[in-house]
NUNUKOL-484953 format. One record per residue: residue in one letter; x, y, z of N, C-alpha, C in turn. Coordinates in nm, 4 decimals, m for minus. Layout:
residues N
PT   aa     n_east    n_north       n_up    ca_east   ca_north      ca_up     c_east    c_north       c_up
PT    A          X          Y          Z          X          Y          Z          X          Y          Z
...
end
This chain:
residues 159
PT   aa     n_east    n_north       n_up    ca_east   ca_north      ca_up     c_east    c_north       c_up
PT    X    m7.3029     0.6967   m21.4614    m7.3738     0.5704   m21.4573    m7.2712     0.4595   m21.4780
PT    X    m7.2839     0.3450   m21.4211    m7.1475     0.2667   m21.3918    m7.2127     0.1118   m21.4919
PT    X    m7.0925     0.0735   m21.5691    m7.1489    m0.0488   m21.6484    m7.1646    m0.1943   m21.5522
PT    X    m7.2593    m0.2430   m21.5774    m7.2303    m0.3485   m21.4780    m7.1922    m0.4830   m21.6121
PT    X    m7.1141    m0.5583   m21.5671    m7.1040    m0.6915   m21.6064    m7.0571    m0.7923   m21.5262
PT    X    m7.0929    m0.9140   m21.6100    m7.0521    m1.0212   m21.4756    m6.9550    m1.1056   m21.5863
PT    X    m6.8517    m1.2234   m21.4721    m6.7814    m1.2939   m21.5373    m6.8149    m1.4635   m21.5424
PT    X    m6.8156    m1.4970   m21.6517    m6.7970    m1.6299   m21.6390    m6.7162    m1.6858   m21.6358
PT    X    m6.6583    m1.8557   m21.6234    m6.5911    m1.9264   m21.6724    m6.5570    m1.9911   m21.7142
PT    X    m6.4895    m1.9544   m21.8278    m6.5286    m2.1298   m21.9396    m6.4475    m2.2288   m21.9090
PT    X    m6.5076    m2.3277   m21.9602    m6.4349    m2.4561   m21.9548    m6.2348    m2.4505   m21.9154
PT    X    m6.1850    m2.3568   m21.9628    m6.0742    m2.3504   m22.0163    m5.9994    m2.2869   m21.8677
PT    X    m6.0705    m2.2221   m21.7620    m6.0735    m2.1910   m21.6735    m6.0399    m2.0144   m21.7269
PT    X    m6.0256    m1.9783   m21.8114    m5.9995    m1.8131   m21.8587    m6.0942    m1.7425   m21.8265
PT    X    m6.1244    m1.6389   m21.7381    m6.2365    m1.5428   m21.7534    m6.2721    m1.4631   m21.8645
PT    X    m6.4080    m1.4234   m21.9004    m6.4428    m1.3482   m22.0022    m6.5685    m1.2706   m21.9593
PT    X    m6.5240    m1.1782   m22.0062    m6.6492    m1.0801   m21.9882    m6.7590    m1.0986   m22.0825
PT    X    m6.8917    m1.0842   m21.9864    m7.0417    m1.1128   m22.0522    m7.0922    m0.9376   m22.0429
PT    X    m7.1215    m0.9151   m22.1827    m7.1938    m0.7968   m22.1942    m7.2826    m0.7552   m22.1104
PT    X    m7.3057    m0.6706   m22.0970    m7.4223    m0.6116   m22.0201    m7.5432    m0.5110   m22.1061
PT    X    m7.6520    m0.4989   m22.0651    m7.7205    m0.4380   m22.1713    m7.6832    m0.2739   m22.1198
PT    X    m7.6950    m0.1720   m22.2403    m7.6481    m0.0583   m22.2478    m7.7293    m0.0025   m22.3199
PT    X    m7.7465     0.1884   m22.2620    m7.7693     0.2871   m22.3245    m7.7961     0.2776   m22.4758
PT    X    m7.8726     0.2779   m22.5633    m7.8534     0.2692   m22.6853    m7.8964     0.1015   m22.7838
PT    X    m7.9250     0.0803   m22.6631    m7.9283    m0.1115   m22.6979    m8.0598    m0.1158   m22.7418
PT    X    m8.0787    m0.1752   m22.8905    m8.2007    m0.1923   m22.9418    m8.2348    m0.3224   m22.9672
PT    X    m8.3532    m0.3711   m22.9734    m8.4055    m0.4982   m22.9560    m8.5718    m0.4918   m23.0890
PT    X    m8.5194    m0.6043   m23.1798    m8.6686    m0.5815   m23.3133    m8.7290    m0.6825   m23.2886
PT    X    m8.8287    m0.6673   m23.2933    m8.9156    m0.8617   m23.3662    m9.0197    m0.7573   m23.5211
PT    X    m9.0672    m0.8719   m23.5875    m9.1537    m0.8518   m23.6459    m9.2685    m0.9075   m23.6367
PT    X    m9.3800    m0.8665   m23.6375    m9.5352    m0.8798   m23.6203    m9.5965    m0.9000   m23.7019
PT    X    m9.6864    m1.0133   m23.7104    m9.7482    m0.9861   m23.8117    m9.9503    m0.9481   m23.8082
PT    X    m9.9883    m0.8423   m23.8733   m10.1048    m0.8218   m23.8600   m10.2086    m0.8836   m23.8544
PT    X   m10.3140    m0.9654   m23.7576   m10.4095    m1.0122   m23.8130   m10.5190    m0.9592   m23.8542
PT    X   m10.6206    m1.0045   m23.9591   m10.7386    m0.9991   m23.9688   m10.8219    m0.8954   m23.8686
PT    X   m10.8228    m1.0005   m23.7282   m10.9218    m0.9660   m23.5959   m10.8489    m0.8580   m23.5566
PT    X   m10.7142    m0.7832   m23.5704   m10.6315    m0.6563   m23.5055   m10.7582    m0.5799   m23.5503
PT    X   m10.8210    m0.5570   m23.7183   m10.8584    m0.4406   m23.7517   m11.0040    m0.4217   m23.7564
PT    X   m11.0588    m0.2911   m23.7406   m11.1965    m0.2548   m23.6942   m11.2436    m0.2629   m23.8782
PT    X   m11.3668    m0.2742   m23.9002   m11.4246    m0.2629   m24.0047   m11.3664    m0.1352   m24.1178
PT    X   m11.2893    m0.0808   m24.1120   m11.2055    m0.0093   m24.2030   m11.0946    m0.0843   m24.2108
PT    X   m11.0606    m0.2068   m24.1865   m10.9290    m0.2210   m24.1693   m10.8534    m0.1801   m24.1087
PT    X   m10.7946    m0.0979   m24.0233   m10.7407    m0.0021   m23.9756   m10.7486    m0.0925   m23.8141
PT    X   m10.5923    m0.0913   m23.7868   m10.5164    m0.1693   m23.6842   m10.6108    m0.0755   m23.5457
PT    X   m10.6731    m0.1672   m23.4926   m10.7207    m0.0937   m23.3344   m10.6140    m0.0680   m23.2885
PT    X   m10.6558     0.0529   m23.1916   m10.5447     0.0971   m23.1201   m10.4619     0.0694   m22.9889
PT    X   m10.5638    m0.0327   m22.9243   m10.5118    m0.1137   m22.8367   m10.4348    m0.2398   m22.8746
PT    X   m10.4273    m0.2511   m22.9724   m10.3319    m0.3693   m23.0100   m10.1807    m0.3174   m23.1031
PT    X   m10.2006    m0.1659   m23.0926   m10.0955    m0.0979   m23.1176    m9.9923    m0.1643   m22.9329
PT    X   m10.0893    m0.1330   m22.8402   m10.0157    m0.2143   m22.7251    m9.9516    m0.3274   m22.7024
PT    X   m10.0148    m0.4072   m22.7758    m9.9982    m0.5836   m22.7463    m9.9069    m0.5971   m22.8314
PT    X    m9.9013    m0.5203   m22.9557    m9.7434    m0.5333   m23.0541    m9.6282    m0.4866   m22.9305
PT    X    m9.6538    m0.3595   m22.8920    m9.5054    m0.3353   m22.7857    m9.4717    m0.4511   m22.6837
PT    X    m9.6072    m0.4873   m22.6566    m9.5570    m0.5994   m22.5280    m9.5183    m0.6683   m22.5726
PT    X    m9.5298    m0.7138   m22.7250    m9.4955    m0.8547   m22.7846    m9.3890    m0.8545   m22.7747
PT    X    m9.3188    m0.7193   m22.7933    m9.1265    m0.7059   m22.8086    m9.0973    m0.6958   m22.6798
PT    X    m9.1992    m0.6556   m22.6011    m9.0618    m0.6789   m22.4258    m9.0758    m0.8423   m22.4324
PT    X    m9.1962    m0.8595   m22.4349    m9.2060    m1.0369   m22.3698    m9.1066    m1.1390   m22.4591
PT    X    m9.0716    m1.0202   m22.5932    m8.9608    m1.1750   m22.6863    m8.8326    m1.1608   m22.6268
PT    X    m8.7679    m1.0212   m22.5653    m8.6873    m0.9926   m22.5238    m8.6451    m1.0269   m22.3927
PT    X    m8.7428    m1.0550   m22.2615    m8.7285    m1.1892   m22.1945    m8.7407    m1.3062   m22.1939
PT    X    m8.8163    m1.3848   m22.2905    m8.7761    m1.5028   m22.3385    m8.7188    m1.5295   m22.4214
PT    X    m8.6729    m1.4473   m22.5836    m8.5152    m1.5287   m22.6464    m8.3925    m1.4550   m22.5479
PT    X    m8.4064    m1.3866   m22.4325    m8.3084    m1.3824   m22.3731    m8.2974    m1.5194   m22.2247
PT    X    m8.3812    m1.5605   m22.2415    m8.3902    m1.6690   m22.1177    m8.3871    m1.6008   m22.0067
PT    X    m8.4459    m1.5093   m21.9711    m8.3866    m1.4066   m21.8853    m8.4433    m1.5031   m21.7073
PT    X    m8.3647    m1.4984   m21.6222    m8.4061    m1.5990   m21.5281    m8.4854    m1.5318   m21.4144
PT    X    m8.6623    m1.5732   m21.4215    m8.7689    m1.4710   m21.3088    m8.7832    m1.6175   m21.2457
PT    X    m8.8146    m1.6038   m21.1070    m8.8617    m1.6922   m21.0565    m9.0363    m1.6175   m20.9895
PT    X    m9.1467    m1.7211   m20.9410    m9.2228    m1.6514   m20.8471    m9.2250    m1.4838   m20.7752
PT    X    m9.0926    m1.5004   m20.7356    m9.0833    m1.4227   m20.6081    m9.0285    m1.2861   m20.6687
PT    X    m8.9186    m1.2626   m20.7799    m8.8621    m1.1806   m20.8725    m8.9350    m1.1704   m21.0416
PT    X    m8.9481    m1.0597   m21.0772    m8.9750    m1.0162   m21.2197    m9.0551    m0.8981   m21.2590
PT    X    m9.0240    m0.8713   m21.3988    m9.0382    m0.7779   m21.4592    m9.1791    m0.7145   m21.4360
PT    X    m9.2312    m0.5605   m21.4401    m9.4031    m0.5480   m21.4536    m9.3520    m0.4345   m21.5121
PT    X    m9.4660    m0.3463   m21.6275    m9.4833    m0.2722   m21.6843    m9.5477    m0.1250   m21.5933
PT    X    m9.4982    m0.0160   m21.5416    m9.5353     0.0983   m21.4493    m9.5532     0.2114   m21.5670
PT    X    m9.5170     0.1910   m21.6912    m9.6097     0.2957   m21.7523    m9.6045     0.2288   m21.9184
PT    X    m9.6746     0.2711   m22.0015    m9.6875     0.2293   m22.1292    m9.7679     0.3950   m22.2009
PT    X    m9.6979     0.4243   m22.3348    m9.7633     0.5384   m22.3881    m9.7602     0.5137   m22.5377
PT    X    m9.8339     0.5640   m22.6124    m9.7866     0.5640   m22.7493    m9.8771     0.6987   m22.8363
PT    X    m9.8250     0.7432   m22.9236    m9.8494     0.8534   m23.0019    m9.8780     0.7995   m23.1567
PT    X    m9.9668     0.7258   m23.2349   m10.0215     0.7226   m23.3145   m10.0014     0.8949   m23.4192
PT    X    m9.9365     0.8219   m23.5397    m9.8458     0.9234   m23.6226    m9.9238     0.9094   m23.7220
PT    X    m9.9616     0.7331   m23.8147   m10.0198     0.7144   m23.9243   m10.0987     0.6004   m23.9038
PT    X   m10.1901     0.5856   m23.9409   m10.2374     0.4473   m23.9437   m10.2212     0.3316   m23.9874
PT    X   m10.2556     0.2278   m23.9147   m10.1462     0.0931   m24.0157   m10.2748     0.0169   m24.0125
PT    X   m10.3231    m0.0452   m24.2211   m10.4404    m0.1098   m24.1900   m10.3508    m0.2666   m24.2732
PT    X   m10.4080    m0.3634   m24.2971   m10.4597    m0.4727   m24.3146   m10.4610    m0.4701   m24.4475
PT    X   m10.3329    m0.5994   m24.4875   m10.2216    m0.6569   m24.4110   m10.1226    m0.6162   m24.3785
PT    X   m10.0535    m0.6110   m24.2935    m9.9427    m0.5494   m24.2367    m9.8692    m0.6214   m24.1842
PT    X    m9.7145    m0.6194   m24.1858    m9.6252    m0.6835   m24.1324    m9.5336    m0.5612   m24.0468
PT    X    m9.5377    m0.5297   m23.9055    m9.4895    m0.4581   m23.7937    m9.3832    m0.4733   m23.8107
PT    X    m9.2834    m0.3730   m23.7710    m9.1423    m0.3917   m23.7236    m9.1785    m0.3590   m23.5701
PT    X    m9.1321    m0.4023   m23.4487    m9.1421    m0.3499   m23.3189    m8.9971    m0.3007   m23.2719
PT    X    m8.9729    m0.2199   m23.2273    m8.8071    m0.1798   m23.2225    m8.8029    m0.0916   m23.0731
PT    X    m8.7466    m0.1743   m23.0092    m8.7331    m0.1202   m22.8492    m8.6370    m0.0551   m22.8329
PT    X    m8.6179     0.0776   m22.8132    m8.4132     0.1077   m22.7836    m8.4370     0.1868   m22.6259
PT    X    m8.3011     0.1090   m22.5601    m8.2966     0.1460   m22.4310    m8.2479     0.2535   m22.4374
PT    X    m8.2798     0.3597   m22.3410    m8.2867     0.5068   m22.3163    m8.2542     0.5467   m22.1876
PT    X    m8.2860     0.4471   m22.0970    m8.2427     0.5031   m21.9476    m8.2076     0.3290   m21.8696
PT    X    m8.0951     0.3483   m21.7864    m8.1350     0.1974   m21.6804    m8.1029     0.3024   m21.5823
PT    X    m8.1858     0.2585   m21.4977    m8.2530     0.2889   m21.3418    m8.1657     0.1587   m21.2820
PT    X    m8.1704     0.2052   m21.1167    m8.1242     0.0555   m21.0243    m8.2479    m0.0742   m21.0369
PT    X    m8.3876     0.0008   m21.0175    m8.4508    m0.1284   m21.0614    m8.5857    m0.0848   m21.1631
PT    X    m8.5177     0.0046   m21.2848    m8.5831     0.0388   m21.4112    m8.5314     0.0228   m21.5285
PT    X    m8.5756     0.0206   m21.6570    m8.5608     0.0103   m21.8112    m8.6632     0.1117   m21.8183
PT    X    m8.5804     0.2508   m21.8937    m8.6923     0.3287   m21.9729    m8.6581     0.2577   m22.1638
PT    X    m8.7364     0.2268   m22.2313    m8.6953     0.2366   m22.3734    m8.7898     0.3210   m22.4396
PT    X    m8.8190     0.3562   m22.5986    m8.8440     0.4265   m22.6486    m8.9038     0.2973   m22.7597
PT    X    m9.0168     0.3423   m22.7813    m9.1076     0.2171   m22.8926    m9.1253     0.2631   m23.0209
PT    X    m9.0588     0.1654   m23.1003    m9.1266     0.2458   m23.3193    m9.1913     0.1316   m23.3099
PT    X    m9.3412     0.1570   m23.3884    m9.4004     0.0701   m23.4361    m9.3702     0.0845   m23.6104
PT    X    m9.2924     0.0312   m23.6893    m9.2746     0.0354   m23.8202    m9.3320    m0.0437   m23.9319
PT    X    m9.4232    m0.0048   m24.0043    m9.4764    m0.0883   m24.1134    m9.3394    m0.1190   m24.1832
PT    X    m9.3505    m0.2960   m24.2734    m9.1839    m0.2790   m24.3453    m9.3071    m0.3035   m24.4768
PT    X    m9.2171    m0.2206   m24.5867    m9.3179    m0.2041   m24.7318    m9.1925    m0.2581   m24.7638
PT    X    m9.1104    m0.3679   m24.8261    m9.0418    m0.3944   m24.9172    m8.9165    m0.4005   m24.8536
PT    X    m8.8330    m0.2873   m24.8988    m8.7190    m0.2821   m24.8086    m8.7059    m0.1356   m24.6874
PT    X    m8.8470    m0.0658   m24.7601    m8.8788     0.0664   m24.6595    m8.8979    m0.0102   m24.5192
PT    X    m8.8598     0.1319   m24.4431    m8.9614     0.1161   m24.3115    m9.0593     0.2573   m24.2695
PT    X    m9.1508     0.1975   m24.2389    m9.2331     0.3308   m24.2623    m9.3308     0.3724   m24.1273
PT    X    m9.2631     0.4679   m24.0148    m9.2799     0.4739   m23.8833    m9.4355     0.5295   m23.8248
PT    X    m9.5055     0.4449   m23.7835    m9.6626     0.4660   m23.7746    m9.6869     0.5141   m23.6530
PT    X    m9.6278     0.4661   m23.5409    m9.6476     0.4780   m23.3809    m9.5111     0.4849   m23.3575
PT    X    m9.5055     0.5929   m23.2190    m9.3648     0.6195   m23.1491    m9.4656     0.5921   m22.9795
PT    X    m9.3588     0.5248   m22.9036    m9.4121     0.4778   m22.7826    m9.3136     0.4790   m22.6986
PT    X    m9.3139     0.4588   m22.5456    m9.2327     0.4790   m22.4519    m9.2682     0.3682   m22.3596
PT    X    m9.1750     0.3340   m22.2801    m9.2362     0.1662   m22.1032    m9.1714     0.2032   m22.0474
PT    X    m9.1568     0.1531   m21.9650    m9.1026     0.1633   m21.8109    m9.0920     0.0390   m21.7732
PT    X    m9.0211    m0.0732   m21.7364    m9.0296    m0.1386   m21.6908    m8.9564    m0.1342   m21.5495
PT    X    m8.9902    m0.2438   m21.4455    m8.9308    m0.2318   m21.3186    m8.9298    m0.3755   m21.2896
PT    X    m8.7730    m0.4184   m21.2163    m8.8105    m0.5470   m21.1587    m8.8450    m0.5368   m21.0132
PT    X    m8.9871    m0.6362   m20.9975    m9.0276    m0.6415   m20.8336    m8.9646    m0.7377   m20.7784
PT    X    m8.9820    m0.7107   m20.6298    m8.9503    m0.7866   m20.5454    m9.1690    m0.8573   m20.5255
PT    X    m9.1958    m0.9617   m20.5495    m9.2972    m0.9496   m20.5313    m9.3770    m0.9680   m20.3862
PT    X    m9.2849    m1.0389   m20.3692    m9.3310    m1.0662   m20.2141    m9.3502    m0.9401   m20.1217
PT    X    m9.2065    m0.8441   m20.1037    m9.2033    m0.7246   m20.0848    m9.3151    m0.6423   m20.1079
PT    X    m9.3307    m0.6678   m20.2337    m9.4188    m0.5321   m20.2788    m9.3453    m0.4416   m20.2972
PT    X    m9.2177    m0.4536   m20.3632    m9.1610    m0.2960   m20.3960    m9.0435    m0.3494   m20.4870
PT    X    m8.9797    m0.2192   m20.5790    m8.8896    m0.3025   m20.6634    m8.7855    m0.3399   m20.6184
PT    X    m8.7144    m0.3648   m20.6424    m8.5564    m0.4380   m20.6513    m8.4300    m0.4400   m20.7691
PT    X    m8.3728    m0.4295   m20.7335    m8.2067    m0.3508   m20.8017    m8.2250    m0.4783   m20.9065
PT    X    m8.1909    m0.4222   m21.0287    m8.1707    m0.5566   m21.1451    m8.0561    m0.6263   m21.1237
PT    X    m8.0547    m0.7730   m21.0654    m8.0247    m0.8319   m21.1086    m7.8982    m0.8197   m21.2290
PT    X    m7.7273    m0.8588   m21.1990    m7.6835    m0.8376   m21.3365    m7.6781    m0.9469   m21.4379
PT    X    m7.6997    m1.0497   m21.3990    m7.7213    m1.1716   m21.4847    m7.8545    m1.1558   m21.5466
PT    X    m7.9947    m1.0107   m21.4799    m8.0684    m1.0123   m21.5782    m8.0032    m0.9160   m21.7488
PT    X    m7.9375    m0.8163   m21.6846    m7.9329    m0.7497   m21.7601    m7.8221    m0.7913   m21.8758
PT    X    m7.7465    m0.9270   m21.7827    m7.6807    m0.9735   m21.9051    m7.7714    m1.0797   m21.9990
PT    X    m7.8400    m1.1174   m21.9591    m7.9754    m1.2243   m22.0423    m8.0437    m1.1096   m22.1521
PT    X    m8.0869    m0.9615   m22.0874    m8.0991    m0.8711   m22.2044    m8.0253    m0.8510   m22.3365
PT    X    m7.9244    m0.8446   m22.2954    m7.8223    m0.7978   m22.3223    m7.8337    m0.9113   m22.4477
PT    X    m7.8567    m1.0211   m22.4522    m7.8339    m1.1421   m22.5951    m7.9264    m1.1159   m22.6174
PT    X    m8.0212    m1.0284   m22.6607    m8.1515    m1.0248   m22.7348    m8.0891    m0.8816   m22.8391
PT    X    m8.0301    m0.8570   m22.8034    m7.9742    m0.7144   m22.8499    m7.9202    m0.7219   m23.0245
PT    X    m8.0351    m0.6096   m23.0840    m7.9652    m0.6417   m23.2633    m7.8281    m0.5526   m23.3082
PT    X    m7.7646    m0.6080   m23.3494    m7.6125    m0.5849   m23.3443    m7.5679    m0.5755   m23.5578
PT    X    m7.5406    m0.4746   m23.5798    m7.4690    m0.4420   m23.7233    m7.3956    m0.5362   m23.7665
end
């Protein structure tokens, strides 16, 4: 599998290499639980176990600025999740995306949904996406973009 990156140039006229997103590249937000998430036990519905994962792709194209126009962008071709423990009310989510596969015009990642208790993290849901960029007009996908995958690529949590 071949790294892609692209070059810019700064002011200074020096080239520098812009990361590219990679194998292993993880991406967090934190969530926070509402009220209306939970069914009369408290207890987080399970479809909004969904809308937490999407919450972390959708922060991950916008604090990456990632550039879609009309005609180009991202759609979701599969979504799964495996419910481990239940998470009720109040809860504060960890969402934690780590890339697992790039395709020519795919992202497989791998989804933790993590309650944070203090300084624990305590893993409730394990989930999987697929994403693909379309060509929309086409109707079919299209090779990513490497200026998308370098816009990924700055969303990326780093040690």
């Amino acid at each position: 599998m071949s790294e892609h990156s692209a070059q810019s140039q700064p002011q200074s006229g020096l080239a520098t290499e812009v990361r590219s997103l990679q194998i292993g590249d993880t991406c967090e937000i934190d969530v926070k639980m509402r009220w209306a998430d939970a069914d009369s036990l408290q207890h987080l519905n399970n479809a909004v176990y969904f809308r937490f994962m999407e919450e972390g792709r959708i922060s991950m194209f916008y604090e990456g600025h990632v550039p879609q126009t009309s005609r180009f962008g991202p759609v979701v071709v599969h979504c799964s999740c495996d419910f481990k423990k239940q998470i009720t009310y109040p809860a504060t989510i960890r969402v934690r995306h780590r890339l697992v596969r790039i395709g020519r015009s795919s992202l497989e990642h791998e989804v933790d949904l993590l309650v944070i208790n203090g300084t624990q993290l305590d893993l409730r849901a394990q989930g999987r996406s697929i994403l693909v960029w379309m060509d929309f007009e086409a109707e079919k996908s299209h090779p990513w973009p490497p200026e998308v995958l370098a816009a990924l690529a700055t969303t990326v949590n780093r040690s």
